[in-house]
C-alpha positions, -999 to +999 in steps of 0.1 A: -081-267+264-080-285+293-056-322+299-090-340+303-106-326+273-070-331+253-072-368+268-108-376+257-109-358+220-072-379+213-088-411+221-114-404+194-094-398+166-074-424+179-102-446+177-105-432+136-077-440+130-073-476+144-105-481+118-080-466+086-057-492+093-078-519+095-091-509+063-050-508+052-033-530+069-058-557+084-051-546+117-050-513+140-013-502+148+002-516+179+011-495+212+047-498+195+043-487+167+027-455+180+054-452+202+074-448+173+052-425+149+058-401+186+092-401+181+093-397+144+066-363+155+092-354+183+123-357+158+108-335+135+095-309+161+138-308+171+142-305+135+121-273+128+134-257+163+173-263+151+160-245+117+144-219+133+170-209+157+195-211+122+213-245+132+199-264+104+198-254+069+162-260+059+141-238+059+120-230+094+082-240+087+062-221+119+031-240+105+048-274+107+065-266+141+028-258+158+012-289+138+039-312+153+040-301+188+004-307+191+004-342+171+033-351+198+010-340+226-016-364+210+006-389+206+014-388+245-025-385+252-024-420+232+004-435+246-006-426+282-044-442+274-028-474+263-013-476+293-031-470+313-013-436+329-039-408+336-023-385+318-036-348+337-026-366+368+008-373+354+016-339+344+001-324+376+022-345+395+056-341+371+049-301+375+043-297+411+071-326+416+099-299+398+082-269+413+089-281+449+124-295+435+135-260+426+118-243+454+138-265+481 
């Protein structure tokens, strides 16, 4: 799938989901708060990785580790749209930025 397609199909659900919380909470979640359902994604995607390479005793989950890799890719689609970052020119520019970095 290309960034653009990843961008545009994240902002969709993102958009079903803001209408879940209103029907919850009164209110869509803020770009803090899902800033910080990210990092609750990324924690648990270090979580599965330490159980899978056998530094944490849980057991390893390959299901969970794939689901949450891709939730915390859609969670940076989201948090790039909100502001405002486009997010396939963001990651074209971080890669060739390191590319030419460890080429020089």
């Amino acid at each position: 799938m290309e960034i653009k397609e990843v961008a545009q199909r994240s902002a969709k659900i993102r958009e079903q989901y803001h209408q879940l919380e209103m029907k919850q909470d009164g209110h869509p979640w803020t770009t803090e708060q899902d800033a910080l359902a990210f990092l609750t994604d990324a924690a648990l995607v270090g979580r599965q990785v330490m159980a899978h390479q056998g530094s944490w005793p849980d057991g390893h989950d390959q299901q969970l580790l794939a689901d949450k890799i891709g939730e915390s890719i859609w969670w940076l689609s989201v948090l790039a749209d909100a502001n405002e970052v486009d997010l396939d020119q963001a990651v074209t520019k971080f890669l060739n930025d390191k590319a030419s970095q460890l080429t020089a």
